[in-house]
C-alpha positions as a Python dict, from the first residue, in 0.01 Angstrom:
ca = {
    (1, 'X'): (0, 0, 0),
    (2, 'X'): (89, 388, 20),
    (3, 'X'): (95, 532, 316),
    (4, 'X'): (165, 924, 412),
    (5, 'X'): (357, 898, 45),
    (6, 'X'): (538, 592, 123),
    (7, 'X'): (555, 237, -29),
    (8, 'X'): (460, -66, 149),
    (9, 'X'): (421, -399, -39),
    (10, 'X'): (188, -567, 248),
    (11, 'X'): (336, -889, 130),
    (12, 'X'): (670, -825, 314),
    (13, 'X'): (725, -856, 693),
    (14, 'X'): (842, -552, 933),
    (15, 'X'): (1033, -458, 1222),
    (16, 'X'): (848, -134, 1196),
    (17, 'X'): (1038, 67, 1499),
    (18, 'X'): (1360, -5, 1275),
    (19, 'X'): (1232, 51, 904),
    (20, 'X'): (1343, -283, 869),
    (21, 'X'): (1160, -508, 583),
    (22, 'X'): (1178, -865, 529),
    (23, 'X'): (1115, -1119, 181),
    (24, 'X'): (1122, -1488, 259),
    (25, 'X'): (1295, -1575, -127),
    (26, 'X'): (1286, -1990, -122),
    (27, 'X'): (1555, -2231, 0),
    (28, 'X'): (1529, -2126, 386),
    (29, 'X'): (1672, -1742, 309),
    (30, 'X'): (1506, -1433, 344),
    (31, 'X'): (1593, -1085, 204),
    (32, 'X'): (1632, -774, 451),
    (33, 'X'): (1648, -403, 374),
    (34, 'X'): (1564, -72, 470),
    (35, 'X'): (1193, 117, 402),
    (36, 'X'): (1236, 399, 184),
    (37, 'X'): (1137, 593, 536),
    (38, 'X'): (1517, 542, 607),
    (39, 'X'): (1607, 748, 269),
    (40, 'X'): (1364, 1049, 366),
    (41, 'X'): (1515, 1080, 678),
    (42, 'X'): (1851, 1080, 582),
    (43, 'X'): (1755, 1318, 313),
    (44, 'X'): (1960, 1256, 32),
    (45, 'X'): (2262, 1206, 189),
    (46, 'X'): (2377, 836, 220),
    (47, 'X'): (2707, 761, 150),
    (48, 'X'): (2782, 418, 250),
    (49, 'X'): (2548, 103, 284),
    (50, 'X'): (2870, -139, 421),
    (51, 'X'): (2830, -529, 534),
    (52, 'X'): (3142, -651, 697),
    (53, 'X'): (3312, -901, 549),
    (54, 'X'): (3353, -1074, 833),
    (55, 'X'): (3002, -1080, 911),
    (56, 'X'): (2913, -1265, 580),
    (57, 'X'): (2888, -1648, 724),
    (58, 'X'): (2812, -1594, 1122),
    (59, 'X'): (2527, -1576, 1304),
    (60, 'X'): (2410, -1226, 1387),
    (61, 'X'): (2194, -1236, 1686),
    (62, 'X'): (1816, -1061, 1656),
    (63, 'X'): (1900, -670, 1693),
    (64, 'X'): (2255, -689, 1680),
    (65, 'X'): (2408, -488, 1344),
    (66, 'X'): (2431, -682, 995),
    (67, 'X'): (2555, -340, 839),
    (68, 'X'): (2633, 34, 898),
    (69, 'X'): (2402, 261, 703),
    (70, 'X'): (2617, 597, 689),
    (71, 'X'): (2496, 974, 609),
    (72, 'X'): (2680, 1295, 564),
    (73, 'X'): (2508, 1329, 968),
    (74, 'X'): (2464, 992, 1047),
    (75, 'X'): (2572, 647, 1111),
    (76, 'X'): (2410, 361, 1236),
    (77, 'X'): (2380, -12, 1205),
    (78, 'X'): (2127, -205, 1065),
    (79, 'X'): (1945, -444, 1302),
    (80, 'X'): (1909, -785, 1236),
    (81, 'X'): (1544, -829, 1234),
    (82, 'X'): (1605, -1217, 1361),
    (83, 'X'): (1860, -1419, 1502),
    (84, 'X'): (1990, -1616, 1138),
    (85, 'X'): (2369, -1629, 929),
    (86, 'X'): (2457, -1347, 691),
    (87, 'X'): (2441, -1543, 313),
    (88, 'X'): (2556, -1299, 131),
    (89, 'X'): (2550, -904, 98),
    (90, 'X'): (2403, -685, -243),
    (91, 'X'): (2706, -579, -438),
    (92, 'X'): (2510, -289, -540),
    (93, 'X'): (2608, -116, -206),
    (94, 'X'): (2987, -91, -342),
    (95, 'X'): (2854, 58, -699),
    (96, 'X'): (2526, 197, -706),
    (97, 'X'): (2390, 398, -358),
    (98, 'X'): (2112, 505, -575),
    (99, 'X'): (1968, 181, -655),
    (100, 'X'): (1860, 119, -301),
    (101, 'X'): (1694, 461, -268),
    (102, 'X'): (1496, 398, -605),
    (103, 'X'): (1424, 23, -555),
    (104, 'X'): (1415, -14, -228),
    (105, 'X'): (1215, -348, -215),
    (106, 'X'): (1414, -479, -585),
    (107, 'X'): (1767, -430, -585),
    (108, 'X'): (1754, -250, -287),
    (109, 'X'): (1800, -530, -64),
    (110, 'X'): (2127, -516, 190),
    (111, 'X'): (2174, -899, 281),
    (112, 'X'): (2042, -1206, 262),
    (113, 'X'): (1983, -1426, 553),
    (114, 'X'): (1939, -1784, 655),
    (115, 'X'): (1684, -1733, 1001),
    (116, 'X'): (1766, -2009, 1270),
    (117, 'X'): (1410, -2032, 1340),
    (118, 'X'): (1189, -1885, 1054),
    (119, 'X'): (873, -1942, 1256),
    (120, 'X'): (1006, -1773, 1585),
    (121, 'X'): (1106, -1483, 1316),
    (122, 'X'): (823, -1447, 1186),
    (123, 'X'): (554, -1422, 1479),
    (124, 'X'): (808, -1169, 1618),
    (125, 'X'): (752, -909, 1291),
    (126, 'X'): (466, -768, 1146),
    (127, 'X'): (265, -786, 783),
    (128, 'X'): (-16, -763, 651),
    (129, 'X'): (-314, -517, 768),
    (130, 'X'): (-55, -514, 1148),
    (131, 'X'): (211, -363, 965),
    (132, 'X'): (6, -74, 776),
    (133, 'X'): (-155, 31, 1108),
    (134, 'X'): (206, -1, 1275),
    (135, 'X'): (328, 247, 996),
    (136, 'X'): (38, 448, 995),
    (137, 'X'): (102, 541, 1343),
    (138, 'X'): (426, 541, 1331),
    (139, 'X'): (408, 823, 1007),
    (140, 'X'): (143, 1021, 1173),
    (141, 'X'): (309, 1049, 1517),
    (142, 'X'): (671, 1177, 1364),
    (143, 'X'): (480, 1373, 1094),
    (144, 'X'): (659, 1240, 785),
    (145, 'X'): (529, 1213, 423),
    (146, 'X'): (709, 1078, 132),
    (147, 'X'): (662, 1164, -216),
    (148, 'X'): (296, 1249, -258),
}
């Protein structure tokens, strides 16, 4: 769904307040990234999209960083959207920035994750019609549009 100019497969799961998304991808692992909301703020000017290496293995706890998105005026971590253990992190982030601002739902993706408890996860994020009124506030109160 578009919203405001932005892209929101409905099909995905959110941590809205984060621009977090989420794609369950088969053998207990889900894939997490950032909404291309992230991008627009940052306008333009990522630089860095970094997992530690460390972190590839251990459980991150719900809200706690899985990576550091930085910015030519920002950086910040990227929340864990559940409590689960870091799989494995998208090469692309070493290569190819640019990739995760054009596909940010395809090879976009920043790690994948194993969730402890997929079900606890899951009722704590939103999809579906929840999610698109969640963004459409969200848009409307900070007055951002994407590409139109």
């Amino acid at each position: 769904m578009k919203l405001n100019g932005f892209e929101f497969p409905e099909d995905l799961y959110y941590l809205v307040d984060k621009h977090v998304w989420v794609r369950p991808i088969g053998e207990g692992l889900a894939r997490v990234g950032l909404t291309p909301v992230v991008y627009k703020l940052l306008r333009h000017s990522l630089v860095a999209i970094s997992v530690r290496p460390k972190t590839l293995g251990q459980e991150v706890p719900q809200g706690k960083s899985v990576a550091m998105v930085e910015s030519l005026k920002y950086i910040g971590p990227l929340a864990a959207p559940f409590t689960g253990v870091v799989e494995r992190a998208n090469a692309l982030a070493e290569s190819n920035l640019e990739a995760f601002i054009a596909d940010p739902y395809g090879d976009g993706w920043i790690v994948e994750m194993r969730p402890t408890d997929w079900a606890a996860a899951r009722a704590a994020l939103l999809t579906g019609d929840a999610a698109m009124q969640a963004y459409r506030t969200l848009l409307e109160a900070q007055n951002l549009q994407g590409d139109l």
